[in-house]
Backbone atoms as SQL, in Angstrom:
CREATE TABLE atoms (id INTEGER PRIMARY KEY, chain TEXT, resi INTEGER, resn TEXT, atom TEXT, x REAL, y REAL, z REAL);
INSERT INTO atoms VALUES
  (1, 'A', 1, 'UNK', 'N', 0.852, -1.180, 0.000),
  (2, 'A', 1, 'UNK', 'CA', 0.000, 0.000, 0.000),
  (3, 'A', 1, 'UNK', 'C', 0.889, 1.231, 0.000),
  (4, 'A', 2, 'UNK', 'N', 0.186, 2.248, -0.692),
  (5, 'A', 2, 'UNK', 'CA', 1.071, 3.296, -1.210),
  (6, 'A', 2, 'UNK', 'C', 0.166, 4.590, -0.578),
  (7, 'A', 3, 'UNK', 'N', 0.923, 5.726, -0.185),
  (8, 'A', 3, 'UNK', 'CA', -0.292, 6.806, 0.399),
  (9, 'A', 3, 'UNK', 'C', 0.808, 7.686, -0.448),
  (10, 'A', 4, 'UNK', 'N', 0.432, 8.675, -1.163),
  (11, 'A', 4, 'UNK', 'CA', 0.867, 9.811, -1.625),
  (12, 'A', 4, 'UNK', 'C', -0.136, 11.269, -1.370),
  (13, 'A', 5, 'UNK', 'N', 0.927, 12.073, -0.827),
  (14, 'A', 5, 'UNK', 'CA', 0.474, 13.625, -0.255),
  (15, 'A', 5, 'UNK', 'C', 0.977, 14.680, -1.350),
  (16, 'A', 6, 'UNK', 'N', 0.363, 15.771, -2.076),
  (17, 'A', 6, 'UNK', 'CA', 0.848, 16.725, -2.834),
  (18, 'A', 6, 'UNK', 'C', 0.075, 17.723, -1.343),
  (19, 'A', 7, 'UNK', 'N', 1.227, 19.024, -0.930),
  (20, 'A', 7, 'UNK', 'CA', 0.178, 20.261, -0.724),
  (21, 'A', 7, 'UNK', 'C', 0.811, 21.635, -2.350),
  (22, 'A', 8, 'UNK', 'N', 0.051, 22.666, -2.155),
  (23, 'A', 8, 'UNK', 'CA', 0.224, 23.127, -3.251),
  (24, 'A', 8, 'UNK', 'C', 0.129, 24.405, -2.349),
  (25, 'A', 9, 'UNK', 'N', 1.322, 25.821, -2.813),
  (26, 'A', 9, 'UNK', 'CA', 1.225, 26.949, -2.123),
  (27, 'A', 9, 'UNK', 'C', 0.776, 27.483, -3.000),
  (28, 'A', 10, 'UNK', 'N', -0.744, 28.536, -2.813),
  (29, 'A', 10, 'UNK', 'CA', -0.383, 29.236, -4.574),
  (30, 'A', 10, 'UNK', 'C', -1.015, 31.000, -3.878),
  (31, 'A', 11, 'UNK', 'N', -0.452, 31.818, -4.639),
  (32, 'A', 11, 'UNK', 'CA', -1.123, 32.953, -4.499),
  (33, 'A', 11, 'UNK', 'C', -2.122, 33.026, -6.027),
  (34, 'A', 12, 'UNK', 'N', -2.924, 34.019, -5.074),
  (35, 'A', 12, 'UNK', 'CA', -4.258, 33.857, -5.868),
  (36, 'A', 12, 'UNK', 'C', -4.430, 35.402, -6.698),
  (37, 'A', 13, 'UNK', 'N', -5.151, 35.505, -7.561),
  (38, 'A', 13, 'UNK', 'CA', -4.349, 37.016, -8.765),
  (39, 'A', 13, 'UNK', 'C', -5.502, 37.903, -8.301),
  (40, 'A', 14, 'UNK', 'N', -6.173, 38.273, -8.973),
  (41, 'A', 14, 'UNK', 'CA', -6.931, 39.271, -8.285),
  (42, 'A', 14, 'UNK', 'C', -8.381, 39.429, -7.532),
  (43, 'A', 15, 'UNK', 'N', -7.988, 39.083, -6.141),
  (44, 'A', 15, 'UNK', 'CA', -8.248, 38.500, -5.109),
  (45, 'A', 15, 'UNK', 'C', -8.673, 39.237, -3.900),
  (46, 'A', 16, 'UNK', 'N', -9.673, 40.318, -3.703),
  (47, 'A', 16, 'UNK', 'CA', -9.832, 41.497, -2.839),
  (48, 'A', 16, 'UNK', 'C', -9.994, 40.963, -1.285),
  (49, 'A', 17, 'UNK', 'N', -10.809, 39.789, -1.163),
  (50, 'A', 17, 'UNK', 'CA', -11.890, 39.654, 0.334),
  (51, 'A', 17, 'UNK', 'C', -11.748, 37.612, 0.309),
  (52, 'A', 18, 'UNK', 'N', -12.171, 37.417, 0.923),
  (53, 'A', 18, 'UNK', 'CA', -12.381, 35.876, 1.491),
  (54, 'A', 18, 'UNK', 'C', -13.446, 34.772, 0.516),
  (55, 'A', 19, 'UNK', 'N', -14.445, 36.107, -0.175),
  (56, 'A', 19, 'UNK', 'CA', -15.273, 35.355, -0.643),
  (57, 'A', 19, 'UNK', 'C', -14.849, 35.254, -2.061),
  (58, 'A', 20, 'UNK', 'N', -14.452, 36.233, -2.441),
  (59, 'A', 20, 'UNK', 'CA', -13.902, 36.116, -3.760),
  (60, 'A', 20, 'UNK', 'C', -12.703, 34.931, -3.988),
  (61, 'A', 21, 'UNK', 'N', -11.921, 34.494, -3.111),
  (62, 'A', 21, 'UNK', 'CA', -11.138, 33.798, -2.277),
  (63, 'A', 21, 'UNK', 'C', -11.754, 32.134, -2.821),
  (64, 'A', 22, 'UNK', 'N', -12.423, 32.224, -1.835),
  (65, 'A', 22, 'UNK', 'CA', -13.554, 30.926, -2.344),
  (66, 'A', 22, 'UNK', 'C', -13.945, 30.664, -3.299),
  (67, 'A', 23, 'UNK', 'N', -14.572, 31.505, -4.382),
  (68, 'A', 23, 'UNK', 'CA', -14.811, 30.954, -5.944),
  (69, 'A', 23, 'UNK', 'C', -13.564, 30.747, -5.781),
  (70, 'A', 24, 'UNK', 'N', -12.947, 31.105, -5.909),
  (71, 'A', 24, 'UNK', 'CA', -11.520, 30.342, -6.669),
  (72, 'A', 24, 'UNK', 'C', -10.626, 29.179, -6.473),
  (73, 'A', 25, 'UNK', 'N', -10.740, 28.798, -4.840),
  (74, 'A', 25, 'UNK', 'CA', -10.294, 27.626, -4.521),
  (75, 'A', 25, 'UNK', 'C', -11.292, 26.481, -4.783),
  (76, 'A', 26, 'UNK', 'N', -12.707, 26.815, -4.147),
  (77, 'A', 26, 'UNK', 'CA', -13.531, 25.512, -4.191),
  (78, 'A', 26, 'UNK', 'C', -13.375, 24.857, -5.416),
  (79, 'A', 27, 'UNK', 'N', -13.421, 25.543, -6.620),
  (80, 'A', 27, 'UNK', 'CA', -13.411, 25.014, -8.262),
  (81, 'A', 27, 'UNK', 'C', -12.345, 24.018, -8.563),
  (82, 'A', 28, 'UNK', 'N', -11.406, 24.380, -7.392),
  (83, 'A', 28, 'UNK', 'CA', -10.282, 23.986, -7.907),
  (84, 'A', 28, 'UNK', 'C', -9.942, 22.882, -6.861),
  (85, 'A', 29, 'UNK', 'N', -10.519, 22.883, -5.787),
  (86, 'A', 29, 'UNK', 'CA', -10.589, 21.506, -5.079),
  (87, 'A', 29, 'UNK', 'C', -11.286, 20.235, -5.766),
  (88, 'A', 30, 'UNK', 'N', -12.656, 20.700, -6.019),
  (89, 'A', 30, 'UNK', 'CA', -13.734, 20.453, -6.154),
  (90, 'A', 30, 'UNK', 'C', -13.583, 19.117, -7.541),
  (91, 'A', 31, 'UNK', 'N', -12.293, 20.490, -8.809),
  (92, 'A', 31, 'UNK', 'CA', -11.862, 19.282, -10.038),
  (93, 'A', 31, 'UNK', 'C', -11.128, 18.225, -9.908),
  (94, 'A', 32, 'UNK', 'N', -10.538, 18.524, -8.808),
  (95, 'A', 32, 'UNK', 'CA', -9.185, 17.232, -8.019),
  (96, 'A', 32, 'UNK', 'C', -9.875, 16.342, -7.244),
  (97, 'A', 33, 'UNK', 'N', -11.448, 16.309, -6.929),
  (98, 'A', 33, 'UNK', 'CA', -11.680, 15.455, -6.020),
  (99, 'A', 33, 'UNK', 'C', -12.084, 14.675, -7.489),
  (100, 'A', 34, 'UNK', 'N', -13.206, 15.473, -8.061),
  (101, 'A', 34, 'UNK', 'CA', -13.635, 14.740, -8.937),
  (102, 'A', 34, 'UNK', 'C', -13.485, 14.399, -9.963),
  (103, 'A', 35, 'UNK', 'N', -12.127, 14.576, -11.067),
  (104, 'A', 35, 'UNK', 'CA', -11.310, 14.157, -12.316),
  (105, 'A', 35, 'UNK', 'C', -10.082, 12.896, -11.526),
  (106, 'A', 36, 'UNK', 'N', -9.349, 12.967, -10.277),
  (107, 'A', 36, 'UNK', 'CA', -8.626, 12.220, -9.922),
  (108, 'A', 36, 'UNK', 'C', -9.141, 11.235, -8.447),
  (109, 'A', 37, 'UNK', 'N', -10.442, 11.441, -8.169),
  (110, 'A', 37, 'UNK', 'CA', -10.536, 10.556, -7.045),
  (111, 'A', 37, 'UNK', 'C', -9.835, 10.613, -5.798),
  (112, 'A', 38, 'UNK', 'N', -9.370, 11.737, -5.373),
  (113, 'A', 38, 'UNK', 'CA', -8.554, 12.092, -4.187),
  (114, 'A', 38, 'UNK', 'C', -9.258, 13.056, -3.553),
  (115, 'A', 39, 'UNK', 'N', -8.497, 13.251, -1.763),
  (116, 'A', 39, 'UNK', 'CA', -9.140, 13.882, -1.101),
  (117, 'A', 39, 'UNK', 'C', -8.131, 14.831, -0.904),
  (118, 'A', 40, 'UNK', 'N', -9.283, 16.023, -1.021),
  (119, 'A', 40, 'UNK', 'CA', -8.265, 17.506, -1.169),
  (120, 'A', 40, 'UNK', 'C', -9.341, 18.668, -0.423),
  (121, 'A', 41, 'UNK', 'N', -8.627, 19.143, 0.008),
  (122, 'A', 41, 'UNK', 'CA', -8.928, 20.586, 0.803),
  (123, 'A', 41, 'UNK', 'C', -7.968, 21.792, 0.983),
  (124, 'A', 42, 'UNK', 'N', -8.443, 22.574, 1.401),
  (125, 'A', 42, 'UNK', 'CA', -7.864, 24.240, 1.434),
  (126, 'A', 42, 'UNK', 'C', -7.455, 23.845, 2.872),
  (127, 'A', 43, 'UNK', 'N', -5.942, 24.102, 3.418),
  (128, 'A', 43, 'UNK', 'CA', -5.467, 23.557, 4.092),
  (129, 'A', 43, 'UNK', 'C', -5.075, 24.578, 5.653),
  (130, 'A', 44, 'UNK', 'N', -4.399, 25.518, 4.268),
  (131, 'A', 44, 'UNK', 'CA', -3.741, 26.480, 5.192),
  (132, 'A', 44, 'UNK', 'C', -3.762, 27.975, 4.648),
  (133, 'A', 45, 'UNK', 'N', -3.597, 28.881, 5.972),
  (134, 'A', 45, 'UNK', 'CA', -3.861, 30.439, 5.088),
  (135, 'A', 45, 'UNK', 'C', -5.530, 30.652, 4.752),
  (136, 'A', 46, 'UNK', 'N', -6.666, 30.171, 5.998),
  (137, 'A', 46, 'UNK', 'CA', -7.564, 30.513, 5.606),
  (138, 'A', 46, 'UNK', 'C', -8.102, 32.048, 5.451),
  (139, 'A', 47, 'UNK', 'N', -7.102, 32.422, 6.507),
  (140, 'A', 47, 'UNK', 'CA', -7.290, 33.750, 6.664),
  (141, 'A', 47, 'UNK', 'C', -6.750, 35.357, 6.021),
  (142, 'A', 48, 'UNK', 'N', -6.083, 34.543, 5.079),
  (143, 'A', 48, 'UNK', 'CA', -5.557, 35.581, 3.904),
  (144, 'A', 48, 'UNK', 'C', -6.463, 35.441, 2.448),
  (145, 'A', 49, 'UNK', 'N', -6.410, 36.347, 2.192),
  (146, 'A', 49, 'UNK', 'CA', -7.256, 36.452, 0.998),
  (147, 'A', 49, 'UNK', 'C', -6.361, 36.095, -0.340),
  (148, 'A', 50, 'UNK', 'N', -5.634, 35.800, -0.304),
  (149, 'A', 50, 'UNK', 'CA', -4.451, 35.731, -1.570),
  (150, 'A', 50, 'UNK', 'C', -3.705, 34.861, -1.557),
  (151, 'A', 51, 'UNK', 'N', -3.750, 34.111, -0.504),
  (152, 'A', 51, 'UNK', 'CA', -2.916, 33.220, -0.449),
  (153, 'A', 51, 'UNK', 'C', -3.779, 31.775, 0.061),
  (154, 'A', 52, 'UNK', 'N', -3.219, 30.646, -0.160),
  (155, 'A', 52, 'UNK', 'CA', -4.052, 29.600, -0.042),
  (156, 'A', 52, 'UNK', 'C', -2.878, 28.250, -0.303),
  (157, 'A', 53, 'UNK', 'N', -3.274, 27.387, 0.742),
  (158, 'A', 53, 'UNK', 'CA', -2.292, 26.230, 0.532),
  (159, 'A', 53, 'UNK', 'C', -3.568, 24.538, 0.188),
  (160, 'A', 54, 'UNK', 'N', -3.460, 23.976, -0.621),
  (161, 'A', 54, 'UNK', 'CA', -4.563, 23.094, -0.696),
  (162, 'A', 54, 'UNK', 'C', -3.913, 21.513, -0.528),
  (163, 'A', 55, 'UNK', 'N', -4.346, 20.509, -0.432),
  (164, 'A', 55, 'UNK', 'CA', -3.799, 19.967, 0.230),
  (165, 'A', 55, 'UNK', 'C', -4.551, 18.539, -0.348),
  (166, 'A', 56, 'UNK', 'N', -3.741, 17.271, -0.571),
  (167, 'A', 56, 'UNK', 'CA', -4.418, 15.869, -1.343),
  (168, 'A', 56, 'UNK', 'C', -3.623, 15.238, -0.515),
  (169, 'A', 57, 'UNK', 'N', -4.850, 13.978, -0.642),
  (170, 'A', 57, 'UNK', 'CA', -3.776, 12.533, -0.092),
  (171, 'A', 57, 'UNK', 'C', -4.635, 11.788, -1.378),
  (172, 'A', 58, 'UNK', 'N', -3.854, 10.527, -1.475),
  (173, 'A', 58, 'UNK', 'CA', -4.367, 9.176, -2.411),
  (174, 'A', 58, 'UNK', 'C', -3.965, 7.842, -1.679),
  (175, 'A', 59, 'UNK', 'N', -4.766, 6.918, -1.656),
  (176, 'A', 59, 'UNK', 'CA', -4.062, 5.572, -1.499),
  (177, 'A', 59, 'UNK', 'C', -3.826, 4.780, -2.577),
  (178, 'A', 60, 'UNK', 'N', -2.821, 3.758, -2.968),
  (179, 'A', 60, 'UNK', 'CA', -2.992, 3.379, -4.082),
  (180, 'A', 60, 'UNK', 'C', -2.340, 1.895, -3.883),
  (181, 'A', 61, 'UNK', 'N', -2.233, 0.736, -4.122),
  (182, 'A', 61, 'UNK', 'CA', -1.189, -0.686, -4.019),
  (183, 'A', 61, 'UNK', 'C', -0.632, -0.453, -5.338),
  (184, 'A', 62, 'UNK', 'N', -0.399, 0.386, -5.907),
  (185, 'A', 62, 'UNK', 'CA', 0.730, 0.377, -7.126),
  (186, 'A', 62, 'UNK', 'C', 1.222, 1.861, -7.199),
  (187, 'A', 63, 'UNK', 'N', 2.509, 2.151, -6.745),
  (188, 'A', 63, 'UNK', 'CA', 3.456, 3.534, -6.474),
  (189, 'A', 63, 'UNK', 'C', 3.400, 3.895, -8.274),
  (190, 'A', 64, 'UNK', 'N', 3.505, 3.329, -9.002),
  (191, 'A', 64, 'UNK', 'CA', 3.843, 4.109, -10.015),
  (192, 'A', 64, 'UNK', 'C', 2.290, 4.603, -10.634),
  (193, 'A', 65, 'UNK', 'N', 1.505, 4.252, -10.613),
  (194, 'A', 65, 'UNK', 'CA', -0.206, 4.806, -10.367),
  (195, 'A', 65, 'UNK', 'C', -0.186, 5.804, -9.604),
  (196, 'A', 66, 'UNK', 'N', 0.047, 5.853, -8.773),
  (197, 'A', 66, 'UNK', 'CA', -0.053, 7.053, -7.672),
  (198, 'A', 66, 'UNK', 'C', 0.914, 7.986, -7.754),
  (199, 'A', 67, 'UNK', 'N', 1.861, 7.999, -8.476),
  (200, 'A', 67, 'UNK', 'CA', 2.491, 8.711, -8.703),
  (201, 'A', 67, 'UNK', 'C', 2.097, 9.649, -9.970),
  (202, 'A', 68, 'UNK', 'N', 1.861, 8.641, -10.778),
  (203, 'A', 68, 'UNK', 'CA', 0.956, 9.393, -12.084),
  (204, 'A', 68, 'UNK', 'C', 0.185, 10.531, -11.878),
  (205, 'A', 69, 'UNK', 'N', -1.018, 9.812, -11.200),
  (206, 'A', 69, 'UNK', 'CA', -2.142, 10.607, -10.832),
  (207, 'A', 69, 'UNK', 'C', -1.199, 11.922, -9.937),
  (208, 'A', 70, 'UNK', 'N', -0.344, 11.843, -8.966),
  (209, 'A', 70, 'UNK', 'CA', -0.075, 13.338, -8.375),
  (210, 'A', 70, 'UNK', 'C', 0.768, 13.991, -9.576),
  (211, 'A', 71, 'UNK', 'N', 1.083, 13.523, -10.480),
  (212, 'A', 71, 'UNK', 'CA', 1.424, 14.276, -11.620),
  (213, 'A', 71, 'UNK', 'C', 0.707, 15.433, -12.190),
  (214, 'A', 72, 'UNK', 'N', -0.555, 14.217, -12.263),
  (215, 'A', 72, 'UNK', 'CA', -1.342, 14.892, -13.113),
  (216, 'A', 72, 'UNK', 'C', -2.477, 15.902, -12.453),
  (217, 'A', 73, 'UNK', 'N', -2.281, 16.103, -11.265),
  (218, 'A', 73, 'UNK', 'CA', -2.878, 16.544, -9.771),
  (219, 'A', 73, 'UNK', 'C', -2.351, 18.384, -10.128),
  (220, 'A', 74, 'UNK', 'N', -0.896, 17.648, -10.455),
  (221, 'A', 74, 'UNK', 'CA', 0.173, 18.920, -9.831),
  (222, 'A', 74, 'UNK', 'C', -0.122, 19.467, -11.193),
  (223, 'A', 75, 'UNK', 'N', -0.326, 19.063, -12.523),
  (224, 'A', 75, 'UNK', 'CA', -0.131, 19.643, -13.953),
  (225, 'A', 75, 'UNK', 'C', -1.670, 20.320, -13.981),
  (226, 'A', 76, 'UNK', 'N', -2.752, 19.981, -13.243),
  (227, 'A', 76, 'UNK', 'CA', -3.778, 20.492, -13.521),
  (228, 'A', 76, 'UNK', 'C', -3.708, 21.651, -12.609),
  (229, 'A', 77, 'UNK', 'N', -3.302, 22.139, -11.611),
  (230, 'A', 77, 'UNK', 'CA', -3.345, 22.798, -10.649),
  (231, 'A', 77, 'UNK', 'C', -2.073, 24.025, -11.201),
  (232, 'A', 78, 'UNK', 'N', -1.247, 23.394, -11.875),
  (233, 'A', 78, 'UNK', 'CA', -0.384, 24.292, -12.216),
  (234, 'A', 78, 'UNK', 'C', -0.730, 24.911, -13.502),
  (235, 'A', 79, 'UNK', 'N', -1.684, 24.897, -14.301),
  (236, 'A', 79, 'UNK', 'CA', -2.227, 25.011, -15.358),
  (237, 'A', 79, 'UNK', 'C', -3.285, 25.834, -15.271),
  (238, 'A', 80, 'UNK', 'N', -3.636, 26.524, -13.863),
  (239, 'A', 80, 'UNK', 'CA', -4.780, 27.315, -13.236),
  (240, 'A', 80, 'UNK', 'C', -4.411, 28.730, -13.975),
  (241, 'A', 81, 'UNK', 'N', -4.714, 29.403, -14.409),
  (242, 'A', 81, 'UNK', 'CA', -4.794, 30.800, -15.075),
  (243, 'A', 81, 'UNK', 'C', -4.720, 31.719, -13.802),
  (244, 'A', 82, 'UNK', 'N', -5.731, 31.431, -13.137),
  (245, 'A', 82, 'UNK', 'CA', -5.831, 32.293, -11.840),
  (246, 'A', 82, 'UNK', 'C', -5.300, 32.107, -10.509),
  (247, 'A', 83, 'UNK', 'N', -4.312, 31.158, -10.577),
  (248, 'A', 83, 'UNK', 'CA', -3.777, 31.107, -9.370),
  (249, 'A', 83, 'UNK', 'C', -2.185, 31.241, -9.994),
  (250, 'A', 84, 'UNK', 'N', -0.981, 31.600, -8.962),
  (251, 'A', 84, 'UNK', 'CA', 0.100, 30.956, -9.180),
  (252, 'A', 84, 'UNK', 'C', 0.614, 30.283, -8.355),
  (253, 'A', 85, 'UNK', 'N', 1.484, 29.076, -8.419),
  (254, 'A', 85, 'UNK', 'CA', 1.697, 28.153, -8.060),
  (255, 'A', 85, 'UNK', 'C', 3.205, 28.435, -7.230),
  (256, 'A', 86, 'UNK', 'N', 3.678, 28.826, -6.213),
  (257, 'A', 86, 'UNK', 'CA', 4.392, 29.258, -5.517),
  (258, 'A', 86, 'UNK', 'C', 5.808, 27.973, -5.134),
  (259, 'A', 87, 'UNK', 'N', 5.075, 26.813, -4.755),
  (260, 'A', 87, 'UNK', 'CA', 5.405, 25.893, -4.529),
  (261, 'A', 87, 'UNK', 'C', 4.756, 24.149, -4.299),
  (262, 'A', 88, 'UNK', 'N', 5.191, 23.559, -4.522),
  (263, 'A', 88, 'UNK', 'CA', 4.707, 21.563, -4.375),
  (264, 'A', 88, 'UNK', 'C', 5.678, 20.923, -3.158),
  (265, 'A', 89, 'UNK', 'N', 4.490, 20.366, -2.378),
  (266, 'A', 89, 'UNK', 'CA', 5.825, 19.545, -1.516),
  (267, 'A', 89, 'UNK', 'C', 4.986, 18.203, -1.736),
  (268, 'A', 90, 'UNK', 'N', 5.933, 17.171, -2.007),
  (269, 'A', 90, 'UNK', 'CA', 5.033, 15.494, -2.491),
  (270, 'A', 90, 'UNK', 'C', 5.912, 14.634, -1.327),
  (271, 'A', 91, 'UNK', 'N', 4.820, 14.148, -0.709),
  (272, 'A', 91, 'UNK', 'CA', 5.364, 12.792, -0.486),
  (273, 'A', 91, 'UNK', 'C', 4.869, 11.517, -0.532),
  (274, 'A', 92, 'UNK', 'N', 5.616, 10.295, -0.548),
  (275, 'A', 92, 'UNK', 'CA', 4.843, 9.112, -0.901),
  (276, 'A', 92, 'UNK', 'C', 5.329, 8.373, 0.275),
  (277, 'A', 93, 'UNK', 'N', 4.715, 7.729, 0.945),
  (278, 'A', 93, 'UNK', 'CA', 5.079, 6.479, 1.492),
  (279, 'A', 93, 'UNK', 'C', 4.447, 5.228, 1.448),
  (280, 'A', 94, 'UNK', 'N', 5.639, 4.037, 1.817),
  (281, 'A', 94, 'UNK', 'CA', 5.192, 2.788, 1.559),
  (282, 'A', 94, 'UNK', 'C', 4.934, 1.739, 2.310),
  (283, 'A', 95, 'UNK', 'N', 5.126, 0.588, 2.304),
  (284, 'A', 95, 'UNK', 'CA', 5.224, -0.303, 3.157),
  (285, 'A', 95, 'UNK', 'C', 6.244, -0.343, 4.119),
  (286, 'A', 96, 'UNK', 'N', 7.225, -0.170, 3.388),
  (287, 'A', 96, 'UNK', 'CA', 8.745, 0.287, 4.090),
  (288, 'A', 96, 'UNK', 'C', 9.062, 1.408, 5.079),
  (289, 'A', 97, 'UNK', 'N', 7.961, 2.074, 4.841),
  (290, 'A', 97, 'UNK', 'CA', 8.409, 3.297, 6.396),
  (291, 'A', 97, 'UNK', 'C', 8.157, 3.063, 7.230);
């Protein structure tokens, strides 16, 4: 069994208040739960309006599957028009840790 974590730092472009804030993350949780089957949420930085850290896990019994998919996690998220993508921290662990 394989668990892989992406969080994602991103500042958000033009971005006044909290709610405006929200259209923009939920959409973007919302495509990662439901194009890749993972569980994702707005993690950290609820309280800035511009900034936002979101946050996935996956389980998977095949690492190179799960690795894919946070690929393709990280390429859709980085592909956001309206956000920028600041930073990725991934980790995977296995049976072995």
């Amino acid at each position: 069994m394989y668990v892989g974590t992406l969080s994602f730092d991103l500042l958000l472009g033009d971005v006044h208040s909290l709610k405006e804030k929200r259209s923009v993350v939920r959409p973007i949780v919302a495509e990662l739960q439901r194009k890749y089957a993972v569980s994702a949420a707005e993690v950290e930085h609820m309280d800035l309006h511009r900034r936002a850290v979101v946050g996935l896990a996956m389980v998977s019994g095949d690492a190179g599957h799960l690795s894919d998919v946070l690929d393709r996690c990280e390429r859709l998220v980085a592909g956001r028009p309206e956000v920028e993508l600041l930073s990725v921290g991934r980790r995977i662990h296995g049976d072995d840790d």
